[in-house]
MIGU-888187 format. One line per field, with one value per residue (C-alpha): residue in three letters; x negated, y negated, z negated. Coordinates in nm, 3 decimals. Each point is the difference from the previous one (the first is absolute). Layout:
N
resn: ALA_...
x: X_...
y: Y_...
z: Z_...
# end
This chain:
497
resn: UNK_UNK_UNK_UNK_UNK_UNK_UNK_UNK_UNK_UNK_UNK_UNK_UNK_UNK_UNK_UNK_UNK_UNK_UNK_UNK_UNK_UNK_UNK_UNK_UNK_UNK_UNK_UNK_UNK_UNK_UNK_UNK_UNK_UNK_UNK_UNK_UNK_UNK_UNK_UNK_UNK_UNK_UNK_UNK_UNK_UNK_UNK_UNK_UNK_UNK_UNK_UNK_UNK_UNK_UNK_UNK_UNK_UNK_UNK_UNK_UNK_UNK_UNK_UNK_UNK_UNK_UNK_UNK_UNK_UNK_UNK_UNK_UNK_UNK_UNK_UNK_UNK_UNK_UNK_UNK_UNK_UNK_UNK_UNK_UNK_UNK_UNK_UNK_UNK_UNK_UNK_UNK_UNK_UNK_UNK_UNK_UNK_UNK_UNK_UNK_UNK_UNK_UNK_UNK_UNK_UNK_UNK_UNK_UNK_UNK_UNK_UNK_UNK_UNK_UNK_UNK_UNK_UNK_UNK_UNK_UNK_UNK_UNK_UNK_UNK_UNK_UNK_UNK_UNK_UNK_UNK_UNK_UNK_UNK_UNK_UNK_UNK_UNK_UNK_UNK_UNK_UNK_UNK_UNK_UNK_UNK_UNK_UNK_UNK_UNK_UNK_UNK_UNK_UNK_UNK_UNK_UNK_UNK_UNK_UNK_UNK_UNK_UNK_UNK_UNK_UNK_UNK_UNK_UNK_UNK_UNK_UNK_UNK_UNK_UNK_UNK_UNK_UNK_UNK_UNK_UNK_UNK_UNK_UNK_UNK_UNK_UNK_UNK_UNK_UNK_UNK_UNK_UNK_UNK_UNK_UNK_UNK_UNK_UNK_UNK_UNK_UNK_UNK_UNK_UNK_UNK_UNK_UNK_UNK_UNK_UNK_UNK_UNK_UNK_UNK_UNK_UNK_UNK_UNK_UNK_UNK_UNK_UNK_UNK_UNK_UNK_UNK_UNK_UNK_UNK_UNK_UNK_UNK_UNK_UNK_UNK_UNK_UNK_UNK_UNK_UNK_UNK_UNK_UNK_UNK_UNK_UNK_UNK_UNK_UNK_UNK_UNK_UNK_UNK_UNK_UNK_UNK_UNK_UNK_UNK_UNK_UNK_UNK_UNK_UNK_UNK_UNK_UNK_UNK_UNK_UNK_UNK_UNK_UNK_UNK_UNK_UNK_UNK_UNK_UNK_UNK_UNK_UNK_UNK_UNK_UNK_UNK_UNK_UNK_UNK_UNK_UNK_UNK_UNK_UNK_UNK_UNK_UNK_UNK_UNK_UNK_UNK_UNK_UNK_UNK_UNK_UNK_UNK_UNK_UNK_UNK_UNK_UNK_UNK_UNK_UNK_UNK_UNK_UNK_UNK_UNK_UNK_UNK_UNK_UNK_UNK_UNK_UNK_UNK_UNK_UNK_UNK_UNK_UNK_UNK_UNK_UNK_UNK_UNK_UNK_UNK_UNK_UNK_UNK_UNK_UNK_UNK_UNK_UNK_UNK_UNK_UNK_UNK_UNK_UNK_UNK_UNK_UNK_UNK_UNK_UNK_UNK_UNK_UNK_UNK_UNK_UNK_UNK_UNK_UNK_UNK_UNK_UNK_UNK_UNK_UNK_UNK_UNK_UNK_UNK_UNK_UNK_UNK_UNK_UNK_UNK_UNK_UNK_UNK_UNK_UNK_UNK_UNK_UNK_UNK_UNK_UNK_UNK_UNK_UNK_UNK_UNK_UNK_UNK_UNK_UNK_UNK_UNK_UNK_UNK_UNK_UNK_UNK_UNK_UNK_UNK_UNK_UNK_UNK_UNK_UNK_UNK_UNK_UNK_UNK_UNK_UNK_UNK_UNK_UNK_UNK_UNK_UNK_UNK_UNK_UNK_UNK_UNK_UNK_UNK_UNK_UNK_UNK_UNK_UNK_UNK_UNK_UNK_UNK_UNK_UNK_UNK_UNK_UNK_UNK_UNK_UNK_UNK_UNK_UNK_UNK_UNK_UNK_UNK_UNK_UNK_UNK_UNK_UNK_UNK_UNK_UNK_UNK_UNK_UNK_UNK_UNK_UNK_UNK_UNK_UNK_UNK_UNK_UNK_UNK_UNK_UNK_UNK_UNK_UNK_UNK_UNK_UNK_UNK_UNK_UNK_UNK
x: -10.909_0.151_0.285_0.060_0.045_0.264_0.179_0.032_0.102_0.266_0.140_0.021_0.222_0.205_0.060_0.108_0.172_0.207_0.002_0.161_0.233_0.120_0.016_0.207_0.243_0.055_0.059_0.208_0.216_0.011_0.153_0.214_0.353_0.355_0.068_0.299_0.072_-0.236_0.014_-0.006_-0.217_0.241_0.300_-0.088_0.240_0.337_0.074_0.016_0.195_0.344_-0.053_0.357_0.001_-0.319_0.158_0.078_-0.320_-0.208_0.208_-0.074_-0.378_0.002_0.102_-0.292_-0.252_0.058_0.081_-0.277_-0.039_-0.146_0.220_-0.101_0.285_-0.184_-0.350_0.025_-0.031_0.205_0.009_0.298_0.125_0.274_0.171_0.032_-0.385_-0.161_0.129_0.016_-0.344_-0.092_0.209_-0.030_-0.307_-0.210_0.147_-0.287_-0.113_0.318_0.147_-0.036_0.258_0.011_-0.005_0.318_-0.100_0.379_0.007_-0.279_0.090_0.352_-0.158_-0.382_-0.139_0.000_0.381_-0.010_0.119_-0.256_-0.344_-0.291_-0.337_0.027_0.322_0.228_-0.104_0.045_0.322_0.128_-0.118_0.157_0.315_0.018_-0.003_0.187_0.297_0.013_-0.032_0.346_0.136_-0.079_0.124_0.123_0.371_-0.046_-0.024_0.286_0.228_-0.071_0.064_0.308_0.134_-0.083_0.208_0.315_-0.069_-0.041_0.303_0.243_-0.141_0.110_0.346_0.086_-0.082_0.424_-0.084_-0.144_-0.256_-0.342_-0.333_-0.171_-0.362_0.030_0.164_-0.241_-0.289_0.125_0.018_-0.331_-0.219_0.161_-0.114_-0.413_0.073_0.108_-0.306_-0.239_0.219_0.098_0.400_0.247_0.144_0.356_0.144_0.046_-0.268_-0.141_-0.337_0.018_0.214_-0.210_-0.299_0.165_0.116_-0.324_-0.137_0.323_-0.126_-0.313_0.155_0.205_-0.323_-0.199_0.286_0.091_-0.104_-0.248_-0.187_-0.177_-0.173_-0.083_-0.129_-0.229_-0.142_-0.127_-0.190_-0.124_0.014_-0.279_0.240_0.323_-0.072_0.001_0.292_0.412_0.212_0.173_-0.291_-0.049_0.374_-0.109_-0.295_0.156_0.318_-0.309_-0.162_0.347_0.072_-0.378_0.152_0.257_-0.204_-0.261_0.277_0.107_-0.370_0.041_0.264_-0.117_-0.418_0.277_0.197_-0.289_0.019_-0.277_0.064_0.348_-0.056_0.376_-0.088_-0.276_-0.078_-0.069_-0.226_-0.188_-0.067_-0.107_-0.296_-0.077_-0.021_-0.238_-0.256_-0.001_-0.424_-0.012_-0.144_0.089_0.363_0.251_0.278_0.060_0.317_-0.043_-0.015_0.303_0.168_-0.072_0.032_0.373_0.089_-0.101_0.192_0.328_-0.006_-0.075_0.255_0.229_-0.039_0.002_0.257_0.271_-0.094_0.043_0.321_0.108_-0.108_0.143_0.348_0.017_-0.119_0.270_0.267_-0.089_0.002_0.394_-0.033_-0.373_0.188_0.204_-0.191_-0.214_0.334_0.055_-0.313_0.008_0.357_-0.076_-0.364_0.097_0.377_0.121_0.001_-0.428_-0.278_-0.195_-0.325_-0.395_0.124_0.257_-0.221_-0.117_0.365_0.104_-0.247_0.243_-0.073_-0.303_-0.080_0.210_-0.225_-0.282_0.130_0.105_-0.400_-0.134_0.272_-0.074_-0.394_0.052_-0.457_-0.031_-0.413_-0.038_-0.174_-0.318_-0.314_-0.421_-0.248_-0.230_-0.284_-0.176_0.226_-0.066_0.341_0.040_-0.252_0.012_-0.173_0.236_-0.223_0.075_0.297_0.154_0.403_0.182_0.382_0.092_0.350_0.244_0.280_-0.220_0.078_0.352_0.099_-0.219_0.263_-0.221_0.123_0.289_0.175_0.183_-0.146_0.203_0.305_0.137_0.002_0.013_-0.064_-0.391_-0.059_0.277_-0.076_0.234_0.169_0.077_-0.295_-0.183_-0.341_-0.343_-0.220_-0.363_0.094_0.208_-0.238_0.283_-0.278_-0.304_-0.266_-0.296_-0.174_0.189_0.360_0.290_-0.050_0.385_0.097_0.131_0.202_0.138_0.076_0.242_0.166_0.107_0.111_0.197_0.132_0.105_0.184_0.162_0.161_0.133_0.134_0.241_0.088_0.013_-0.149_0.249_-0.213_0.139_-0.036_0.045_-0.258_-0.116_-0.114_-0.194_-0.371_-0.203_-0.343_-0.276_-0.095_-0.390_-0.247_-0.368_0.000_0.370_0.257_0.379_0.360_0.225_0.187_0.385_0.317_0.195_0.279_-0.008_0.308_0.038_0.066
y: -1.524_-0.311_0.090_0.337_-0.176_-0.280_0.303_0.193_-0.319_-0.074_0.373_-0.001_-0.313_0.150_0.281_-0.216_-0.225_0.353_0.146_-0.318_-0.003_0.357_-0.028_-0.322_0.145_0.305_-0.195_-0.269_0.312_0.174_-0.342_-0.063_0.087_-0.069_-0.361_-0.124_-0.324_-0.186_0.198_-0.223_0.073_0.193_-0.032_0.152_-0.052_-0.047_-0.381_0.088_0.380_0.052_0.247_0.121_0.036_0.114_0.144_-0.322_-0.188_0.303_-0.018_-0.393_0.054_0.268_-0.276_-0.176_0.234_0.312_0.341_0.055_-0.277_-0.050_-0.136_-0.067_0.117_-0.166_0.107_0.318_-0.007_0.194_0.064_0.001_0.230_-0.158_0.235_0.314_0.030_-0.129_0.218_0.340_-0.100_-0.006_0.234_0.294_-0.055_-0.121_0.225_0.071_-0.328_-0.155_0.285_-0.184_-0.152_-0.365_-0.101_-0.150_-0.093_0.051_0.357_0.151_-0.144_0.199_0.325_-0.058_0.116_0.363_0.159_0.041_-0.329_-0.244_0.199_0.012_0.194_0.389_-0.026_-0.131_0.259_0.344_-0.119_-0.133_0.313_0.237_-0.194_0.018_0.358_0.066_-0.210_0.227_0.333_-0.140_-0.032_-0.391_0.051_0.382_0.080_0.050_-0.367_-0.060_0.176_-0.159_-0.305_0.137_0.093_-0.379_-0.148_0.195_-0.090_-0.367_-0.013_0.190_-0.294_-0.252_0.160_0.011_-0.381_0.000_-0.282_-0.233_-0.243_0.009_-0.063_0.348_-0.018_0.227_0.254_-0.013_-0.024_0.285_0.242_-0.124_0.059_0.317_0.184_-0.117_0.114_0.345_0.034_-0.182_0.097_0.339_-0.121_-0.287_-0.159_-0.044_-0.337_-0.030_0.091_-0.214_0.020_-0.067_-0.304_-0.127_0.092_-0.174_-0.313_-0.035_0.026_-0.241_-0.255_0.009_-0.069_-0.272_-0.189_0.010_-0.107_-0.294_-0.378_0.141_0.209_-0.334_0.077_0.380_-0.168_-0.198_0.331_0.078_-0.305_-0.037_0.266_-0.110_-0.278_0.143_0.321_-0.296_-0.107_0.115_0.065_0.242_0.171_0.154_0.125_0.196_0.099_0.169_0.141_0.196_0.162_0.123_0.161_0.137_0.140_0.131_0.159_0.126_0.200_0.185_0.119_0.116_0.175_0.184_0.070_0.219_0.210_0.003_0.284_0.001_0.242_-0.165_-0.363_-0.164_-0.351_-0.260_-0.056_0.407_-0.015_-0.255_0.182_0.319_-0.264_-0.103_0.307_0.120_-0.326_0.059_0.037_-0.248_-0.335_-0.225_0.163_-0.291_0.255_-0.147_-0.045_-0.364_0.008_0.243_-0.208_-0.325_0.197_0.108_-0.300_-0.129_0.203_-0.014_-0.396_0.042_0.284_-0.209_-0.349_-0.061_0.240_-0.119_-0.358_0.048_0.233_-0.297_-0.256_0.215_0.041_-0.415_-0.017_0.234_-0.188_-0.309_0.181_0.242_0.113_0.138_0.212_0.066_0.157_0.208_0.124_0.107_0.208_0.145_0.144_0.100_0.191_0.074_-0.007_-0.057_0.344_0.052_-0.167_-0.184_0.176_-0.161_0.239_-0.231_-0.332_0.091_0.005_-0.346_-0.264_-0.300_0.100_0.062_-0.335_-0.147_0.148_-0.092_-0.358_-0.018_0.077_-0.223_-0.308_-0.017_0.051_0.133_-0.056_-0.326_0.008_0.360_0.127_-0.174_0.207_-0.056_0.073_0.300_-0.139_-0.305_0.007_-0.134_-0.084_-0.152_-0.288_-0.055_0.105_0.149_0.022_0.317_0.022_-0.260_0.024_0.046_-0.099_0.172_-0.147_0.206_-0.268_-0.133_0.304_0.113_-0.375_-0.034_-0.174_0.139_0.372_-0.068_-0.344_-0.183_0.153_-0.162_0.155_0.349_0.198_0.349_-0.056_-0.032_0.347_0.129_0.046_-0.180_0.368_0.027_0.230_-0.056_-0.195_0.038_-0.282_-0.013_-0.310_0.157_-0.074_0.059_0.250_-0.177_0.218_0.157_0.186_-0.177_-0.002_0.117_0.356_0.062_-0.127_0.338_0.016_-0.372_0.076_0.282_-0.175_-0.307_0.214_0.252_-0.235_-0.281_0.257_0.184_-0.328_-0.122_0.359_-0.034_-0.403_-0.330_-0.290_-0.275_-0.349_-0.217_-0.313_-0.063_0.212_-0.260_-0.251_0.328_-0.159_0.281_-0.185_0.195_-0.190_-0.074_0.045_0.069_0.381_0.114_-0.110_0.102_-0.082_-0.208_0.154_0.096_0.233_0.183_0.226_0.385_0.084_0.354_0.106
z: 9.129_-0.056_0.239_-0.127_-0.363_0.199_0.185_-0.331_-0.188_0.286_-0.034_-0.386_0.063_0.280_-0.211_-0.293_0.142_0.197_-0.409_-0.106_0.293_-0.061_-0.345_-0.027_0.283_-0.250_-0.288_0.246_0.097_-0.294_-0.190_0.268_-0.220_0.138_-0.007_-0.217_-0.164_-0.265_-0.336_-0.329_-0.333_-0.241_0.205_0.344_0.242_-0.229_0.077_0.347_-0.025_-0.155_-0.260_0.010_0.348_0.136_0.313_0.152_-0.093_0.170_0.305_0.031_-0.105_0.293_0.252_-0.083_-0.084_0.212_-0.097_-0.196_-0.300_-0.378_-0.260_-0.381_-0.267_-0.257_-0.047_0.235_0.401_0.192_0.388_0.152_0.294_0.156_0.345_0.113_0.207_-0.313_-0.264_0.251_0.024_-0.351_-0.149_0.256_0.203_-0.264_-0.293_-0.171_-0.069_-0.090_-0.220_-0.338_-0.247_-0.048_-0.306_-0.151_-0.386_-0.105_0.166_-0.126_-0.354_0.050_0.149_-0.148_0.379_-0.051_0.238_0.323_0.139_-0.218_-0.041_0.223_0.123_-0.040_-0.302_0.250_0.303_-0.242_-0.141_0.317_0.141_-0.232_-0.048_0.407_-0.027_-0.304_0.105_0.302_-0.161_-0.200_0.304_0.153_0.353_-0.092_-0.026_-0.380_-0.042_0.238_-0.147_-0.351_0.210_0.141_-0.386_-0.159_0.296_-0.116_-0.305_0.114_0.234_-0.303_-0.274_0.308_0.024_-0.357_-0.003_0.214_0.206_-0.256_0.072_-0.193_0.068_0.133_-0.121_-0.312_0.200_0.279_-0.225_-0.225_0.329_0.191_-0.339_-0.053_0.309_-0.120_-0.319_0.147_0.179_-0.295_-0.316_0.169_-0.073_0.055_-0.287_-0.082_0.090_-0.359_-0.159_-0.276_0.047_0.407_-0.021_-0.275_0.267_0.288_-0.184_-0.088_0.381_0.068_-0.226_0.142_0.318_-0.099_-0.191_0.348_0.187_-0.236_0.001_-0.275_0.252_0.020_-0.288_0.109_0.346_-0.227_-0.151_0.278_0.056_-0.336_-0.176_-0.356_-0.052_0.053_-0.245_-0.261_0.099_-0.054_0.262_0.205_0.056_-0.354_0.057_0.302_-0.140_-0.337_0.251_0.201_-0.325_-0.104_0.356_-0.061_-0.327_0.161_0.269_-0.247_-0.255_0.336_0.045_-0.340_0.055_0.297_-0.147_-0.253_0.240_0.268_0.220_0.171_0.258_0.079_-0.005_-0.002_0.112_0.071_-0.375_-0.027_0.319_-0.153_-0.332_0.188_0.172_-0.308_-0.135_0.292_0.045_-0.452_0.037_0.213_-0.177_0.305_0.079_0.072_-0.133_-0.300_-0.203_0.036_0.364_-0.008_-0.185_0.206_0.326_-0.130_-0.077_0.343_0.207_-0.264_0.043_0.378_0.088_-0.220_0.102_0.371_0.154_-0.260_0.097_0.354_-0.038_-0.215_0.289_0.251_-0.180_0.014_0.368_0.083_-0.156_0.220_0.314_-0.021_0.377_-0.079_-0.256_0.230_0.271_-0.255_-0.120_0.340_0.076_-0.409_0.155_0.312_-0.153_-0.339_-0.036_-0.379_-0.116_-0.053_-0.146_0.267_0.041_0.171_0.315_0.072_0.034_0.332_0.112_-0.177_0.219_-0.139_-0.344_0.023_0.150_-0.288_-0.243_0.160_0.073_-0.405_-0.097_0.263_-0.099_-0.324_-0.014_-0.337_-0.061_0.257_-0.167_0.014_-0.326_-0.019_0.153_-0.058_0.219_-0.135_0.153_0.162_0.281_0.378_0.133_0.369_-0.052_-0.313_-0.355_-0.283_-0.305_-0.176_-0.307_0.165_-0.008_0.303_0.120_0.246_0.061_0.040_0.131_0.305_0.134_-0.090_0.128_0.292_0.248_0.322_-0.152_-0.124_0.124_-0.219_-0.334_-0.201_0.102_-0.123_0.313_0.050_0.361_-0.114_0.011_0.304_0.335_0.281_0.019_-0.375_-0.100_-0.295_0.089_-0.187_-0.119_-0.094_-0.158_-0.246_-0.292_-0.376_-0.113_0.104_0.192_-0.049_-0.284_-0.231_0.111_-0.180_-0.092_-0.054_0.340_0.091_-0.322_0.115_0.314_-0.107_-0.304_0.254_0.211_-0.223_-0.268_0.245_0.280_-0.338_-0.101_0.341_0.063_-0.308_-0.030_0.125_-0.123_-0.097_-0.129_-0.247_0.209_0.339_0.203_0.211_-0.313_-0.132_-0.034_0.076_-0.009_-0.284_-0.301_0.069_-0.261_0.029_0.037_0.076_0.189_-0.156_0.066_-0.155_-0.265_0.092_-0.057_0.278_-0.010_0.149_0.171_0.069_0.368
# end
């Protein structure tokens, strides 16, 4: 009896001690997060990052850390995906569970977390849903769209001749032609280059621009980080945040306009489409169709169809400049496919490898997002061997990729040889990344891809670029700041050919 009572004793133990085991192993595994260095109270891990250039801290942090790290930006951890394996990984075979929006305080205080690029949960799938399909019933990736492409770029390249040979900075024009083919497809009509109401709009978006871009982004950077204080404080910040609710102003008069000449059965633009799924989801209590998310979800893909394909057109115009005999050789192949007498057309690409791969090369040089926009994980999230608690913000980095020297040697140097096979052909890459990947990349890429194309071919088809200083002192290197690279400003003459 006495032995049984020993044996059961020595059993309970066993199992304990086998309970214990197990469950400290979990809870070892489970904690076991991506290393990174020593965060401080407060602070995090600004004494030993560069705000102002986070892309060059991350890349040094990688070499010690590995691809997968933790920083602190103040009081908020972040993991860090740094390479091509790591973020494929994340972004496209673990979708799901890292399809959330980081949260960036000064963002969501600009578009209050409720368009397509900045909200979460079920919101951000229906709109991005719907706005998926609505952009390509208005013809994303149709020739409708092209051609409205096709018209702006005459426009463009007659605003560039009647400049005779002048030099002057391109931006506005550039801007003014980019935002008009979104606003055809959003608005439901360009906008005359001198229309009050759309420069007034686009100097807005400009200034904007030039405040996040400028030593004062400092300040915005420190929005970010801490956010309670910084509401209290003045700054450039309050002068982006009062630009943004006139642009929602702006945005939300046009909705007006259109709830009073709805026709439902002949919806003219995105704005129209919208109303009409409002209009349907009006008993449902829990519809994300809302005016506010209309509004918010306008605005998004205004600033976004606005913003980054002028900047790289303008970054692209500048690289070009530096390098005459690339001109040169594109000139060559717009001739020989094209001629001078039509518009160039997205047919054509296939036949025009070199420009392509210039293109291509002009996205990948300048790594227009080097952090990506920030993702969360949706979910307590197992990632190789190691613990991501959920809500925690992701950066998948977008310039660890673009300017991985293993795919693309010598990343630092514009060359359109990147993406062209020893024979001259035009040569794919899974490591071109400008759009991110996954469930949350760029839903205009399409719209992107044509605009580069078009607008760039339709201005080397009808002049040449003459710089204002010697080509080869041209500094074509971005200005760095913590979410977008852009170039230097400049001003260039048009010669006709």
């Amino acid at each position: 009896m006495e032995f049984l009572g020993m044996t059961t004793i020595f059993l309970l133990v066993c199992i304990s001690c086998l309970l214990l085991f197990t469950t400290w192993r979990s809870i070892s595994q489970k904690e076991k997060q991506p290393p990174g260095p020593i965060a401080l109270p407060i602070v995090g891990n600004l004494l030993q990052l560069n705000p102002w250039n986070l892309p060059e801290s991350l890349k040094k942090l990688s070499k010690k850390y590995g691809p997968v790290f933790t920083i602190s930006l103040g009081p908020q951890k972040a993991v860090v995906l740094y390479g091509y394996d790591v973020v494929k990984e994340a972004l496209v075979d673990q979708a799901e569970d890292f399809s959330g929006r980081g949260s960036l305080p000064l963002i969501e205080k600009l578009f209050q977390g409720t368009g397509i690029v900045t909200s979460n949960g079920e919101t951000w799938k229906q709109l991005r849903r719907f706005a998926l399909t609505t952009l390509r019933d208005f013809g994303m990736g149709k020739k409708s769209i092209e051609e409205r492409i096709q018209e702006e770029a005459n426009f463009l390249v007659e605003r560039i001749r009647n400049t005779h040979e002048r030099p002057f900075n391109p931006s506005n024009f550039l801007v003014h032609a980019v935002s008009n083919i979104i606003c055809s497809v959003v608005f439901g009509d360009r906008f005359d280059y001198e229309d009050k109401k759309f420069l007034t709009l686009i100097n807005l978006l400009d200034e904007n621009d030039k405040l996040q871009n400028s030593i004062q982004t400092q300040v915005c950077t420190l929005y970010n980080f801490f956010p309670t204080v910084m509401e209290y404080l003045p700054g450039p910040h309050k002068k982006m945040i009062k630009n943004t609710e006139k642009v929602d102003q702006f945005t939300l008069e046009i909705i007006a306009e259109h709830q009073e000449t709805l026709d439902p059965t002949c919806p003219r633009d995105f704005i129209d489409a919208f109303l009409n799924k409002m209009e349907q989801e009006k008993g449902n209590g829990h519809s994300e169709f809302t005016v506010e998310t209309l509004s918010r979800s306008t605005l998004d893909l205004f600033l976004a169809g606005t913003g980054t394909t002028s900047t790289t057109l303008r970054h692209g115009l500048l690289i070009l400049q530096k390098f005459p005999e690339i001109v040169e050789k594109i000139q060559k192949e717009i001739d020989h496919v094209i001629g001078r007498n039509r518009s160039p057309c997205m047919a054509d690409r296939s036949q025009m490898p070199y420009t392509d791969a210039v293109v291509h090369e002009i996205q990948r040089f300048i790594d227009f997002l080097p952090l990506n926009v920030p993702h969360a994980v949706v979910r307590d999230t197992k990632f190789r061997d190691y613990f991501i608690p959920k809500n925690t913000m992701i950066i998948p980095t977008l310039n660890s990729i673009l300017h991985d020297s293993k795919e693309f040697p010598n990343p630092e140097k514009f060359d359109p040889g990147h993406f062209l096979n020893a024979n001259g052909t035009f040569k794919k890459s899974d490591y071109f990344m400008p759009f991110s990947v996954g469930k949350r990349m760029c839903a205009g890429e399409g719209l992107a891809r044509m605009e580069l194309f078009i607008f760039l071919t339709a201005i080397l088809q009808n002049f040449t670029l003459k710089p204002v200083v010697d080509h080869k002192d041209i500094d074509i290197s971005p200005f760095v700041s913590t979410l977008a690279n852009t170039p230097r400003p400049y001003e260039v003459s048009f010669l006709p050919r």
